[in-house]
N, C-alpha and C positions, 0 to 999 in steps of 0.2 A: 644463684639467688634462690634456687630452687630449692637447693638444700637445705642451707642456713632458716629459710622457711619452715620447710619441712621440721627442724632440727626444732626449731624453736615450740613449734606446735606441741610436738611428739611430748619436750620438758613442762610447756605449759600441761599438756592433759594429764600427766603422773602426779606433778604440784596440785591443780584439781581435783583429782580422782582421789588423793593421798588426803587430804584437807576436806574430803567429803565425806571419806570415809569415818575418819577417825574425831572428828567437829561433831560428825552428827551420830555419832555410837547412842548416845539416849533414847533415840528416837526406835531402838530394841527395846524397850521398857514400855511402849505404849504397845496403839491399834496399827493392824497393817498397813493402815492406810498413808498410816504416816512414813513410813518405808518406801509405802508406792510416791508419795510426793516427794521424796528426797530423790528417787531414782527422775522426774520429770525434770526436779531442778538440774541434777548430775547430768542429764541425757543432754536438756538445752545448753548448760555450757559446754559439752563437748560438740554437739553441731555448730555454736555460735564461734566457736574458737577455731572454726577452718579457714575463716576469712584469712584470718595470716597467712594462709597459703595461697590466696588465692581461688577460693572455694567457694562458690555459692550451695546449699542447699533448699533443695523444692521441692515439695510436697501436694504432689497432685492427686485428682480424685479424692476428696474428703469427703463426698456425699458417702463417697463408700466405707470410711471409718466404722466400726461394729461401735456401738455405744453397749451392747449388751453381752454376751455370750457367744465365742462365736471362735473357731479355729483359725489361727492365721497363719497364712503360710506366704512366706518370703522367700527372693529370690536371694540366695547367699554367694557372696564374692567375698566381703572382706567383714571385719567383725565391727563397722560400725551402722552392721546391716542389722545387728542384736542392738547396739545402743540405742536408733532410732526408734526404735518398737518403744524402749520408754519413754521415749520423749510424746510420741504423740499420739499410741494408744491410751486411754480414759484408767486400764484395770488388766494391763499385760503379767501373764505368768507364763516362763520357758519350760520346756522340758530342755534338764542340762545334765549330764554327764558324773555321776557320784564323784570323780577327780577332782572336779570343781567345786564341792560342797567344802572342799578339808581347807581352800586357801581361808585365811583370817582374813575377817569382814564380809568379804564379799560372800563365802558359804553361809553366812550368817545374817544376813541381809535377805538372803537367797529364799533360806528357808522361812523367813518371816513373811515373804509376801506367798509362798505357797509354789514357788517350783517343784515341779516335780524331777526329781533325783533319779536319777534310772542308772542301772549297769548296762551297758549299750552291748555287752553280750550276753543277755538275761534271758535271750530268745520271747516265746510267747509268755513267759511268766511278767518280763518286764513291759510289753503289750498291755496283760490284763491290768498294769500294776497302771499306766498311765491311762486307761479306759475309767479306771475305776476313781482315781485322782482328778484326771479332768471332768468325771460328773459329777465332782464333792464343788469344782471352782466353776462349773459353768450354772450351780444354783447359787454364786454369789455373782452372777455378770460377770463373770471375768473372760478377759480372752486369752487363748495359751495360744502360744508361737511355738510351731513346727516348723522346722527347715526340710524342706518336703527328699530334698539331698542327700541333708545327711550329715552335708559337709560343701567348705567350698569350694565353688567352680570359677577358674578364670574367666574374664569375661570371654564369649565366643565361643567357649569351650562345649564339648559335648555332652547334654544333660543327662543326669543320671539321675532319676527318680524313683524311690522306694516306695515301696506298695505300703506300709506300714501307714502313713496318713488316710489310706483308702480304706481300710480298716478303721481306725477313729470316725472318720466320718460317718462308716453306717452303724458302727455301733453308738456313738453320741448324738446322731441326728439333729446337728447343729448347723448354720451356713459358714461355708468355708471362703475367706476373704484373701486371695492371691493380692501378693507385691508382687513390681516387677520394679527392677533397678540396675542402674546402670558404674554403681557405687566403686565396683572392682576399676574402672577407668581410671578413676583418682587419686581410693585409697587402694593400691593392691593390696592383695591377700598374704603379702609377705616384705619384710623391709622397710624401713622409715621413711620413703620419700611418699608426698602427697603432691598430686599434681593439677595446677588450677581448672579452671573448666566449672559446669555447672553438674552435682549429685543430681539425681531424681528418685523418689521414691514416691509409685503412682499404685495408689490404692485399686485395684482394680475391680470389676463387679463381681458381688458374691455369689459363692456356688450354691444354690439351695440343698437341702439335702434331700434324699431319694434318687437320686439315680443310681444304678447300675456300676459297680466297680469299676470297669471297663471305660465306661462312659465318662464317670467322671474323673481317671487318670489323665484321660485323654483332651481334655476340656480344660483338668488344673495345669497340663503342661503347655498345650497350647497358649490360653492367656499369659500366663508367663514368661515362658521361651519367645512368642512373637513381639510382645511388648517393650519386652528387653531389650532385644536384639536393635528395634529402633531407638531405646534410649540410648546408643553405645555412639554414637554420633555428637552429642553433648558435649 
């Protein structure tokens, strides 16, 4: 049952995603913002469409939502750890991978609401290049999502945290607002099965800015990694 679930999910969200894309192609001819609301509507049918499997998804800590400017950094397991960010941040923009600018629609889409495009082997040039992008979107409130990783980790697995967020932060002087989620449990990070049980994705409290690099590596993996680790039970 599991599968045939699974199965049916996987066909509904390409039919969705396929009919969302290309339905709402005009919505390139307006303000971005109209991009950012297609991506709210796109995000909510794909978390409301888990029920078929079995799925509850929950959304804890909203006090801690950034309504303004502000770096977000999530715990990544599987890739509807990116879809949730649109669903229920107010004005989310990713730093994503230049491979993924070139797919149709979605590169297009991408660059309309203002992601930032990086060669992930650009070293310090492509650093400067989203320092200087993320202070053009955080004078319009926007929040950009960091996967503080990199990339994802099965759930339990051993974390590996890149210093490169800890850089943004003291150069943006923004507060940085940790997820922690338990996501990878349900949807792995590889394969079409989804497995019932209840998602969490729990906003956690933000990190002000001014500390110490050190400090605050220390502080964003902690919340994190500890928080996680108890939603993996779920």
């Amino acid at each position: 049952m599991i599968v045939v679930r699974s199965l049916t999910y996987v066909a509904l969200f390409y039919l969705w995603t396929a009919a969302c894309a290309v339905l709402a192609t005009p919505v390139l001819l307006g303000p971005a913002r109209w991009t950012l609301a297609l991506f709210h509507v796109w995000g909510r049918g794909v978390v409301g469409m888990l029920a078929i499997c079995g799925i509850k998804v929950e959304v804890r800590g909203r006090e801690h939502i950034p309504a303004g400017a502000a770096i977000v950094a999530p715990k990544h397991q599987c890739m509807l750890d990116v879809f949730a960010q649109f669903t229920w941040l107010p004005a989310s923009a990713f730093v994503m991978k230049k491979e993924l600018a070139w797919i149709p629609w979605f590169g297009w889409y991408a660059r309309k609401v203002g992601t930032i495009v990086i060669d992930r082997e650009g070293g310090a040039t492509t650093m400067r290049q989203v320092i200087r992008e993320g202070a053009e979107l955080f004078k319009q409130g926007r929040q950009v999502v960091i996967f503080p990783e990199g990339t994802r980790k099965a759930p339990g697995d051993t974390p590996d945290y890149k210093p490169g967020i800890a850089a943004l932060y003291r150069e943006l002087n923004v507060p940085v607002c940790p997820i922690a989620t338990n996501a990878g449990v349900h949807w792995p990070a590889h394969g079409f099965v989804r497995r019932p049980g209840t998602i969490v994705f729990e906003y956690l409290e933000p990190i002000q800015p001014g500390l110490k690099r050190a400090e605050f590596m220390r502080l964003l993996e902690e919340r994190i990694e500890t928080r996680s680790a108890e939603l993996l039970a779920l």
